[in-house]
Every structure is written in structure tokens, then in C-alpha cells.
N, C-alpha and C positions, 0 to 999 in steps of 0.2 A: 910443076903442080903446086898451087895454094894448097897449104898445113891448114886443115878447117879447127886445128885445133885452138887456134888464134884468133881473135873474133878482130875483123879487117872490114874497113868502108870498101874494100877496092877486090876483094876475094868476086868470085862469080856465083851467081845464082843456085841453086839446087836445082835437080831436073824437076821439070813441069811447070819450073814458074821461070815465063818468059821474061826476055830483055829488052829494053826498046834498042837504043843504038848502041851494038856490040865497043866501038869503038869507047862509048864510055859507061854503059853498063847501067842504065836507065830503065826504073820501070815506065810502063804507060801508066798514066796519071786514074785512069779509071780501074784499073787491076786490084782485084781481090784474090788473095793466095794464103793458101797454108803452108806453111815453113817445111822445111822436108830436114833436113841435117840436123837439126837443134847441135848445140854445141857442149862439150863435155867440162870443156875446161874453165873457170870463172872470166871474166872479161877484163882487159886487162886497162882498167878505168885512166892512165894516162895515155896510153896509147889511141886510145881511143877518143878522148880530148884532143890529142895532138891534131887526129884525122880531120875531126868534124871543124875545127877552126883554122883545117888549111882548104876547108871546101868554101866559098865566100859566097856569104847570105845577108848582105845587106837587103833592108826591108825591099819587097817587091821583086828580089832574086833569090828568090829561097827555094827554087826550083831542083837547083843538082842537089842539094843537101836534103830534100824531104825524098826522092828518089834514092838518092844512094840510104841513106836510111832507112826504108821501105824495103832495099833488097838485105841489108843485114842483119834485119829486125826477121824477117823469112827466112834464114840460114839457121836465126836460133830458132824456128819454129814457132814463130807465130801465124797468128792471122791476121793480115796486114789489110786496111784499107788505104788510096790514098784520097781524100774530098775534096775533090776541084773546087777551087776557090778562082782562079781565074784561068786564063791559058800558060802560066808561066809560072803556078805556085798550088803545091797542095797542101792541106793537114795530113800529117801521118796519124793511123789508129791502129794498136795494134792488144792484141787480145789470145787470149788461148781458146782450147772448147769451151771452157764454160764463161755465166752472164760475169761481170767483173761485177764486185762489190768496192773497190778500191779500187782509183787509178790517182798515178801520179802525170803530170802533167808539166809543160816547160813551152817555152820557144825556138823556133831554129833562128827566126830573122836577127839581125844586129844592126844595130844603128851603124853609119860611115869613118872612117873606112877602112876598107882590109887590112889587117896587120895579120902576121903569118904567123905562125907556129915558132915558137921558140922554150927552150926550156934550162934552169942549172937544178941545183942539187935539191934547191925548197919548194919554187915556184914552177909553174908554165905559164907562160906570157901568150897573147895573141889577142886579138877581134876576137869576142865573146869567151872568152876563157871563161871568165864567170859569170858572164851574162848571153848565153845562158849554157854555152857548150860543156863543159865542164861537168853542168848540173845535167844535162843529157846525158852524158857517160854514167855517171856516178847512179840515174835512176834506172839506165837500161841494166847496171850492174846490180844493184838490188835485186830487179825485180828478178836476174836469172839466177841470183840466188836462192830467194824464195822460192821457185819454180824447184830449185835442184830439194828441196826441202816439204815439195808436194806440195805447196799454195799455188793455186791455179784461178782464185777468182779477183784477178787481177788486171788491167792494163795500163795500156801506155798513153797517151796523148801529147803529139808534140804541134805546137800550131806557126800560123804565118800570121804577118801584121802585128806582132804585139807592142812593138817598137811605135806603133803609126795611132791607130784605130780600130787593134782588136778586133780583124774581119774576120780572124782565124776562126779566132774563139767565138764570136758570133754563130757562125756558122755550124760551129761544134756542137751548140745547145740545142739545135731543130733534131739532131741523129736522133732516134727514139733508141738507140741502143745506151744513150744517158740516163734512160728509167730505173733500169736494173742497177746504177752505180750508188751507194749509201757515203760514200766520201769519194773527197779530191784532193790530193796532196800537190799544192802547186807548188814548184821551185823557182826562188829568185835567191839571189845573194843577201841572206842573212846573217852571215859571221854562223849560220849553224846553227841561232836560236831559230825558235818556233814560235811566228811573229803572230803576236797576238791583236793586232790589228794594221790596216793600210787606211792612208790619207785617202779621201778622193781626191775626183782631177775634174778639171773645167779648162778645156783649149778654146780660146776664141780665137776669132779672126777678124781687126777691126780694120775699116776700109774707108778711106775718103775721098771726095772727089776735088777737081779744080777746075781752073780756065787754063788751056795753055796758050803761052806767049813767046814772044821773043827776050832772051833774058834781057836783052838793054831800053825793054822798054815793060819793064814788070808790072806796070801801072796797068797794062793792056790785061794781064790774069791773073789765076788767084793760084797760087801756090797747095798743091794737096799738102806738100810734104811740111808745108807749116801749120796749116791744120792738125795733121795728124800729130806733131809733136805739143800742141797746144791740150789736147786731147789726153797725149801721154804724161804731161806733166801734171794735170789734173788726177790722171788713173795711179802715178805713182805718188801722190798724199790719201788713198783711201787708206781707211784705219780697218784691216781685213778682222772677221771675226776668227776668236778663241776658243779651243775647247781644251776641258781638264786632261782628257785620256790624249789626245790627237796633238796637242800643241796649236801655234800659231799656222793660220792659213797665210800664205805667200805668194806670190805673181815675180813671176819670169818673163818678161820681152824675151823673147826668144829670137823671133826675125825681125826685121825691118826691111822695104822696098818701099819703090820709087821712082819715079822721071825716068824719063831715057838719055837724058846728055846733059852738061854742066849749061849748054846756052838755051836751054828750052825749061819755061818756067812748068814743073811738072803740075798734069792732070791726075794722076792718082797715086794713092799713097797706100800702104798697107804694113798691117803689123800683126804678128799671132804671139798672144800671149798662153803662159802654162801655168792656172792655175792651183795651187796643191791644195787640198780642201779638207778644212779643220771639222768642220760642219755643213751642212747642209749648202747644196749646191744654191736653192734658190735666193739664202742670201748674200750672195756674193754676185751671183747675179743682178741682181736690187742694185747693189752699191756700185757697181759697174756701169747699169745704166743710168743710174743718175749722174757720176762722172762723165760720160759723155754725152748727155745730155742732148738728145739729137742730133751732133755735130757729124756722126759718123753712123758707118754700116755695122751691125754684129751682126756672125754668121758661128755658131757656135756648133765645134766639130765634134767632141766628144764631151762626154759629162756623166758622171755620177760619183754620190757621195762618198762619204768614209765606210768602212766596212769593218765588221767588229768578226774575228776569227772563233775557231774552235781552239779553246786552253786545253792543254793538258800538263797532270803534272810530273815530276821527272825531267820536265824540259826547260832547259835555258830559255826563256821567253823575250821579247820586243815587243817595240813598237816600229812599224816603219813608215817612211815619209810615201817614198813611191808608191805607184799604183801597178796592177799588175791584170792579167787574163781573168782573174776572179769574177770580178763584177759582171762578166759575160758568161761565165761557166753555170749556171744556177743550177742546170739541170741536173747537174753531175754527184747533188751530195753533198752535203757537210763541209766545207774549203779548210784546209789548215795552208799555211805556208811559212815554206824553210827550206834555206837551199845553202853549198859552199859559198867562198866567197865573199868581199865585202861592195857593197852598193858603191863605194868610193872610188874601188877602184875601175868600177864599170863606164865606159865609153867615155875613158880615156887615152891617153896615147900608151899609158905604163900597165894598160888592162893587164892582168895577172889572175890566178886562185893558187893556193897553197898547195902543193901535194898531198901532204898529211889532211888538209880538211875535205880533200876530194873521197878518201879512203874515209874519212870519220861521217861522209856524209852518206856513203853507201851503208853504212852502219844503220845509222840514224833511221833513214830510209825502212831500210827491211823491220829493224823495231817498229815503225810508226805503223805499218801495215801492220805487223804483227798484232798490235794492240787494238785498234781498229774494227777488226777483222773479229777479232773474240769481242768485242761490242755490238756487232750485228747479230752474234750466234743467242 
């Protein structure tokens, strides 16, 4: 028999709220439930890191982790929704009786690829330790704090896509249950401060065409993949604009493709670039297109500008480069963000978050509500 006094990804359901496949302990993706057990004991925020980063949520499989989350989130007595976003991925929403005036909010997906759970005496290592699993432990542990402490206008928000194109979070902002929220606490790896603004972002995708030929007779076509670096070499002397609070805007080549074989002279070419955006998307836009100057296709995937946070004081403050779920969340309230963790070490092979900041983030967390909270009253 599962100890409920232990809050577990893998424990079973409460009676009345059903499982999809007993074998692995699955909600149905449409199920709305009330928690029945709620849980006595505080959560025990590495252990529960360990779990969710041995569940693998690379974008577009974030499927068992918003499920298994869904039935744990019901064990402590919530009311859990999960938003079908496709066939193979939901948002988790979860919420007590009453409207939340505050929710904190994070991602499940993670960029490639699965690295498992590992841990020594300072750190925990794995895929998303701190991007963003970690900061899921740490807010679910808050908030049952706060619950144990009689705050009850609170929830949770955990999305898919944030890695990609934010369809999570999109999709989050149409819930009309976003009206009643006056803040949104979103978490990313900030060392713990309380970032007082985000870069925007501008993904393009630039595309060229050619003739294909035989390579020993090149004269016969036109090369895309020379094009497209003709293109690239032009895009990489743009002089990007500046701003005082935001820093220097910057461009990532991120991909490149091309041809299908060393002896066929290639017909198409393609490259997606990641723009990080000091200021306003439409002039870099501008500078963009006149760098390629008709030469190529733009097909521009996501886009919006810098974003200027909620200060508060008492808190170690930033600036950060990344972008995050915010810019999709509108509906939600007031955005702060602050999470364990450093951006540095996120989606890389050494991913890691400290132990001591996973604890000082649950800390954090429950104050941040805390004060919030007596601003609405």
C-alpha cells in the first residue's frame, strides 16, 4: 500500500477520480476532478524534482508528465483541469474552491534530449532540473504550503510548448477562468532574483530556392544553398538596435539545411534564425528585410517585443535575455517572474539547480503570494 503521506508521481488516484491506463496511471485528457486525500505532510520538493525529470517531456511529448501531474495535483485536493492542446499533450490547471486571485505558473516541455535524474549532496542534475522541473516542485510546494496556512485563492498553471511556440500558453489565455486572476507568478531560472524585465524574440525562417543539377555540370543550376549563405553573410553585418534597460539585440543561426546529396546541385535552402529583441520587433524586422533584399522567402514564426515586469521591493532584481510564456499569459494579471536555477545551465548536457535554491525558492514563492495577495485586498 502507497504511504499518501509522501506526495509521489507514481502513488494511485483517490476514489472517484478515474484512471485511463491502470498499467500506467493516466488521467483522460478531458477529466475535471476534485482532489479527494489532499495531503498532510509538506511536499518533499527533491524528490519530487527527481520524479518529474525522470518523466521525459521533450516539446510535443509532454503527454505522461501533464497526466501524471494531473493525478498528483488530485491527491493533494485540487481541482484539476487538463486543456487539450492536441492529441498527445495537455495544460494542467489546477485550483481549489475558490476564483484564484494569484497563480504561479511554469512549463512541463524541455528542449532534447532526455537526461535522467541524478543527484550528490548540492545539486540535482537531469533534462529540465531547472528548466523548468525543479521550478514545478518548488511552486507545487508553495502553494501547499500556503493552502496548509488557509490561502486558498490561488492556483497552479503548468503549460506545453514553451520551448517551441507558446501554444500552451496561448491557449491558456481564451480560459475565462483568467478573469478572476489579479497576478501571475511565472517561473524560469533566475538565480532567484525577480526579473524585472524579458528580451523579446523574433524566430524567422528564411528559405531559398534553385535549379537542380548534376554536380559535374553546375553550369546547368543554381545552387539554393549558395544563395542562402550569400544572404547569411549580409544578415550577419546588420548593426542590430540598442536599448538602455534591455541591452544589445542579437541573432542566432540556429539551423541550417539543404540538398539532398553531395552530387546534386541543391534546390532549396533554409535557415531559422533566433532573434533576442532589445526593442521593438518591427525594427529589426526592417533591417532584416532589407538584408535580404528579395533574395529569399521570410516566414516569421513567433514574435513579440521586450516586456517590462512587475518591481517589487525586498527582492533581488534582473534583467533577463530569454523569453518566456509571459507574452501569451495577458489575461492572467500582473506577470512577475522568478524561478531556481541559472538560465546557464539550462539545455545543456550539465542541466543542474541547486538544492538549497530549490528550498529558498519555495520560500520565495509563498512570500510572493503572500504580499500580492494583501495588494488586491
Amino acid at each position: 500500500m502507497h504511504d499518501y503521506s509522501e506526495p509521489s508521481l507514481t502513488a494511485p488516484p483517490p476514489p472517484g477520480c478515474p484512471a485511463g491506463d491502470p498499467g500506467v496511471g493516466l488521467l483522460p485528457r478531458s477529466l475535471r476532478c476534485r482532489g479527494g486525500y489532499g495531503l498532510s505532510q509538506p511536499v518533499d520538493v527533491f524528490k519530487l524534482t527527481r520524479e518529474l525529470i525522470d518523466i521525459p517531456s521533450v516539446t510535443g511529448e509532454e503527454f505522461h508528465l501533464g497526466t501524471s501531474l494531473g493525478e498528483l495535483l488530485i491527491r493533494l485536493g485540487y481541482r484539476v483541469e487538463l486543456q487539450e492542446i492536441d492529441s498527445e499533450r495537455a495544460n494542467v490547471i489546477a485550483t481549489t474552491a475558490d476564483q484564484p486571485k494569484v497563480v504561479l505558473s511554469t512549463h512541463m516541455d524541455t528542449v532534447p534530449p532526455f537526461i535522467a535524474a541524478s543527484e550528490d549532496e548540492e545539486f540535482i542534475y537531469g533534462r529540465g532540473a531547472c528548466d523548468a522541473k525543479g521550478i514545478i516542485a518548488a511552486q507545487i510546494a508553495a502553494v501547499e504550503k500556503l493552502r496548509g496556512d488557509g490561502v486558498n485563492e490561488i492556483g497552479l498553471l503548468f503549460t506545453v510548448d514553451e520551448e517551441v511556440t507558446s501554444v500552451g500558453a496561448k491557449a491558456l489565455n481564451e480560459l475565462p477562468l483568467a478573469t478572476s486572476c489579479r497576478y501571475l507568478i511565472n517561473g524560469e531560472p533566475t538565480d532567484n532574483r525577480l526579473a524585472i524585465g524579458t528580451k523579446g524574440s523574433l524566430q524567422v525562417t528564411i528559405k531559398t530556392g534553385g535549379l537542380a543539377a548534376h554536380s559535374a555540370y553546375p553550369e546547368q543550376g543554381v545552387s539554393a544553398i549558395e544563395k542562402l549563405l550569400d544572404v547569411l553573410a549580409d544578415v550577419r553585418q546588420i548593426e542590430w538596435p540598442a536599448d538602455e534597460t534591455f541591452g544589445e539585440t542579437t541573432c542566432n543561426i540556429g539551423v541550417i539545411s539543404g540538398g539532398t546529396r553531395a552530387n546534386v546541385v541543391p534546390d532549396e535552402a533554409q535557415t531559422v534564425l533566433q532573434i533576442r529583441l532589445a526593442t521593438g520587433a518591427q525594427a529589426a524586422k526592417d533591417l532584416l528585410e532589407r538584408a535580404v533584399a528579395g533574395r529569399a522567402s521570410l516566414e516569421y514564426k513567433s514574435v513579440h517585443d521586450p516586456v517590462r515586469l512587475l518591481a517589487l521591493d525586498d527582492f533581488e532584481q534582473t534583467i533577463v535575455r530569454f523569453t518566456t510564456d509571459i507574452p501569451y499569459l495577458t489575461n492572467w494579471g500582473t506577470p512577475l517572474l522568478i524561478g531556481p536555477g541559472s538560465i546557464l545551465d539550462a539545455h545543456t548536457e550539465h542541466e543542474r539547480v541547486a538544492k538549497s535554491e530549490l528550498l529558498k525558492a519555495v520560500e520565495i514563492y509563498r512570500e510572493l503570494v503572500q504580499r500580492l495577495l494583501d495588494r488586491t485586498t
